[in-house]
C-alpha positions in Angstrom: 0.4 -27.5 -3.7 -0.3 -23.7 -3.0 -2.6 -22.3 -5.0 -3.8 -18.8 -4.5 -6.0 -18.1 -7.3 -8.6 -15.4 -6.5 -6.9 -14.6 -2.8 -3.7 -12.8 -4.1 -3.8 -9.3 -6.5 -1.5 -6.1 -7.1 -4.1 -4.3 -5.7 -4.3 -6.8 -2.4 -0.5 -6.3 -2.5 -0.2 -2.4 -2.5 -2.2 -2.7 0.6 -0.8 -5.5 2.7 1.1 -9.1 2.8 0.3 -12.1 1.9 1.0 -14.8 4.1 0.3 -19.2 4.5 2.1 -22.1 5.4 2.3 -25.5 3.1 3.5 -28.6 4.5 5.5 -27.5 7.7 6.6 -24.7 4.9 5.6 -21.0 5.7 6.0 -18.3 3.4 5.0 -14.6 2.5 4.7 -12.5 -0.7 4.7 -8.6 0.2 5.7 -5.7 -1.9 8.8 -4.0 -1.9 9.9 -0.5 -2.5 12.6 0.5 -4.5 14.4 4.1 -4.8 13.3 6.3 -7.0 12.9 5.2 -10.4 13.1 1.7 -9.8 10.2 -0.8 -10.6 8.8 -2.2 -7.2 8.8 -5.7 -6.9 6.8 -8.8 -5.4 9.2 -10.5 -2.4 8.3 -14.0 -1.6 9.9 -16.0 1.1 10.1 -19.3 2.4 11.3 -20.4 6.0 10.8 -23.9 8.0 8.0 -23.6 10.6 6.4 -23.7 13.1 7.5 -19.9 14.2 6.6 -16.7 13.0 8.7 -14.7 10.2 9.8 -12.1 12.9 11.0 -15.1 15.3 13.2 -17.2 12.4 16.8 -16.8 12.1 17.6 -15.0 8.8 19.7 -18.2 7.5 16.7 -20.0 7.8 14.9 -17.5 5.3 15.0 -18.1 1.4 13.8 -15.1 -0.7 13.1 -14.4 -4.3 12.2 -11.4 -6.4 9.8 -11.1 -9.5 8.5 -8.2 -11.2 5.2 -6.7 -9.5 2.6 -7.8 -12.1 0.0 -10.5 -11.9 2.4 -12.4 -13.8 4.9 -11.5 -11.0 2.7 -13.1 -9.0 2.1 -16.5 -10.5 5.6 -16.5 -11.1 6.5 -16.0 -7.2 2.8 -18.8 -6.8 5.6 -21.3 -8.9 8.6 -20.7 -7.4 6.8 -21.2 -4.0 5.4 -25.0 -5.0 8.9 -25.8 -6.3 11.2 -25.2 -3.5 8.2 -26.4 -0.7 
């Protein structure tokens, strides 16, 4: 189970990305801009190991979207543990 209580916050996020593997799993929560006057948002993504994000073939990649919050966040946490 991925659990990343404590390691993960907006502020961490406005700064860099986030990134881990579970179970032969890897994934990565970033931020992403939107134009302007759109709300950013928290990205997370899954893809099958062992390579590196840059390396995978897109249809290997599964992304999701959530509001950039700290609920965003234990929202993108669940969504993670559920489809690794």
């Amino acid at each position: 189970m991925i659990d990343l209580t404590g390691m993960i916050s907006i502020p961490y996020l406005k700064k860099t990305t986030f990134t881990g593997s579970e179970k032969g799993t890897n994934f990565m929560i970033r931020k992403i801009s939107r134009e302007e006057g759109e709300p950013d948002k928290i990205q997370a993504v899954i893809w099958p190991g062992p390579f590196i994000f840059s390396v995978t073939e897109d249809e290997k990649k599964t992304y999701q979207e959530f509001e950039f919050s700290e609920d965003g966040i234990k929202a993108a946490v669940a969504w993670l543990n559920e489809v690794t």
